[in-house]
C-alpha atoms as one frame of an Amber mdcrd trajectory, in Angstrom:
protein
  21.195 -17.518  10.687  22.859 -15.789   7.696  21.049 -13.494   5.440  22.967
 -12.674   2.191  22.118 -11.346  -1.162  23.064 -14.086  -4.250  23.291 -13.004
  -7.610  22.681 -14.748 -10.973  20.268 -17.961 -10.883  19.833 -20.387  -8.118
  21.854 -23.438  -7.785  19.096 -26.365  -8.622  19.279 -28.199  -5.353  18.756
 -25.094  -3.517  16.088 -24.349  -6.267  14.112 -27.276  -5.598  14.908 -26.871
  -1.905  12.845 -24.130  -0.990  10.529 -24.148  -4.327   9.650 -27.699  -4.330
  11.080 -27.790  -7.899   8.648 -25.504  -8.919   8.742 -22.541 -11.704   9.095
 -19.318  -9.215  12.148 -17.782 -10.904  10.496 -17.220 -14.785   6.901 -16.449
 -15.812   5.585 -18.657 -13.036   1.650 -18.817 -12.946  -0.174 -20.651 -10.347
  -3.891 -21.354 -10.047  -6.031 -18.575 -11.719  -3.166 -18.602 -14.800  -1.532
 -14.761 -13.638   2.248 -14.516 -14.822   4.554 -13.264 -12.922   8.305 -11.550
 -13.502  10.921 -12.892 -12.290  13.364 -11.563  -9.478  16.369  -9.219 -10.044
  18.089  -9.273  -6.821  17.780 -12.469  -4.665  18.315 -13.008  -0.951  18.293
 -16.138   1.179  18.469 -17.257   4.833  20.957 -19.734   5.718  21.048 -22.024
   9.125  24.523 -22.027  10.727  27.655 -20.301   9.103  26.477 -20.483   5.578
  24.921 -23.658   5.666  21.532 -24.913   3.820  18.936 -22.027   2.259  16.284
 -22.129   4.081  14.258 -18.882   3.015  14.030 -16.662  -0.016  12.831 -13.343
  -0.923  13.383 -11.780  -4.165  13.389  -8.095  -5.189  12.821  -5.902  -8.290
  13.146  -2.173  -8.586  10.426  -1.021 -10.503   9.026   2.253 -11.769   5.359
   2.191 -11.769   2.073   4.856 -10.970   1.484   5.240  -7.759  -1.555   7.495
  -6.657  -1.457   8.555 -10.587   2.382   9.761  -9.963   5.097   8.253 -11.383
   7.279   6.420  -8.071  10.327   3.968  -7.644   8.855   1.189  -5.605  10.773
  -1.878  -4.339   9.362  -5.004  -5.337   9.151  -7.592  -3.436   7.830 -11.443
  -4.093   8.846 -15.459  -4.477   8.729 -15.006  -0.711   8.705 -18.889   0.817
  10.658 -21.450   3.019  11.817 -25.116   3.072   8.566 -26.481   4.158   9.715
 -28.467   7.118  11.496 -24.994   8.040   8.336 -23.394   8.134   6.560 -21.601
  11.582  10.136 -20.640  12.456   9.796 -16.676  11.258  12.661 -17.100   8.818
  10.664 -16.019   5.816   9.925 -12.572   7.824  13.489 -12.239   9.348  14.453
 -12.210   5.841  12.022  -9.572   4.494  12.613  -7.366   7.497  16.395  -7.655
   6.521  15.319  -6.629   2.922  13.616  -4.222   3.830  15.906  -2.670   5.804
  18.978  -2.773   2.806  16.039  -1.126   0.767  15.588   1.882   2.989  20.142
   2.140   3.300  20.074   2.102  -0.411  17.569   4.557  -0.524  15.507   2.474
  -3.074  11.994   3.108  -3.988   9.300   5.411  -1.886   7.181   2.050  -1.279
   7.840  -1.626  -1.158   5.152  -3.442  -2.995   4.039  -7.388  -2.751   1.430
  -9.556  -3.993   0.022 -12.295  -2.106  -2.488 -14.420  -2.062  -5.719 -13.384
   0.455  -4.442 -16.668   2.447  -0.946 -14.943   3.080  -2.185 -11.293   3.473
  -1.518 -11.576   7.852   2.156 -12.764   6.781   2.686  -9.026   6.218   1.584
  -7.989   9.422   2.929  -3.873   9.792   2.369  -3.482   5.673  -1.097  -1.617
   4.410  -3.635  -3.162   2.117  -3.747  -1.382  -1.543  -7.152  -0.307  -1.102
  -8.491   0.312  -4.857  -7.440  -0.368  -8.244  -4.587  -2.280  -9.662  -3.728
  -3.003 -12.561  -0.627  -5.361 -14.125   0.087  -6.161 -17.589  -0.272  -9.743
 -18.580   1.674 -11.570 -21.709   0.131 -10.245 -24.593   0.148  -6.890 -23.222
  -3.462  -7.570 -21.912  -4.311  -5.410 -18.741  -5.617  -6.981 -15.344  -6.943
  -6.100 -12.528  -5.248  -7.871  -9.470  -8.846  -9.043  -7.269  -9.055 -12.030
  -5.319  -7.498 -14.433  -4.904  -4.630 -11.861  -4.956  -3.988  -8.685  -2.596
  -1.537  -6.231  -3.001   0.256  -5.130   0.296   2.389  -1.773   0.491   5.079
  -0.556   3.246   5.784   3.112   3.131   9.823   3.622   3.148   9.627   7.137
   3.769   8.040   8.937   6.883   6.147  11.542   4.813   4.762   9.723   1.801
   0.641   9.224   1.856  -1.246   5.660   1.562  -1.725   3.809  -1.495  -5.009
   3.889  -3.178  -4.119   2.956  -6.976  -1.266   0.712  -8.615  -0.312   0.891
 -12.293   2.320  -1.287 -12.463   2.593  -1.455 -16.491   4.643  -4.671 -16.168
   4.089  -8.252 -14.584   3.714  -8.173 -11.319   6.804  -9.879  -9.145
């Protein structure tokens, strides 16, 4: 396996490869209708010496209020693999490797994800945002992120304190 960090837009077969041909890289929306932005920084997993994507993980560095202070955070979201690559741990080989260029670069104070309340034990060693958060939506409309979503935080510094509110004052990733 080969992680590596691709820049610009997804070729389309390896688009539809691990998205199904699906909208993950714009203003996706899926079931309840919430927008999301679309990934800066992209990283896949390939099989064999640069062979076939098989996982994806995207990243944004964002600005946002943390605990009513302003923090960089690392987001991080369009998480997925090939489906018939799937129960193999790639998708969380990858995000530990992103993780781990975050913290090298010395990017952010937190990473931040959303995920669905199905996907929440995928981040298994990340913390539950435990009260309010808020995104904007198109039409600058504000909304609070409640189920079906959670929002899921990894401290990337020793000495920083839980999260207990999110202002992200953007779409969420």
């Amino acid at each position: 396996m080969k992680a590596e960090e691709v820049l610009g837009r997804l070729e389309n077969g390896t688009w539809s490869d691990l998205f199904g041909g699906l909208d993950m890289w714009g203003s996706s929306k899926i079931k309840n209708k919430m927008s999301f932005r679309q990934p800066v920084r992209r990283f896949l997993l390939r099989t064999g010496g640069g062979g076939r994507a098989v996982s994806h993980v995207g990243l944004i560095d964002h600005l946002c209020h943390v605990n009513g202070n302003i923090c960089p955070v690392a987001g991080v979201g369009s998480i997925t693999t090939v489906s018939e690559e799937r129960g193999k741990s790639y998708a969380k080989t990858l995000l530990e490797h992103v993780i781990s260029t975050v913290k090298t670069e010395g990017r952010g104070t937190y990473a931040l994800a959303f995920c669905t309340e199905s996907t929440v034990e995928f981040f298994n060693g990340w913390d539950r945002v435990d009260g309010k958060v808020q995104v904007l939506q198109p039409l600058k409309k504000t909304l609070q992120v409640s189920p079906p979503y959670a929002t899921m935080f990894k401290r990337l510094k020793e000495s920083v304190p839980p999260v207990h509110e999110v202002w992200l004052e953007s779409l969420p990733w």
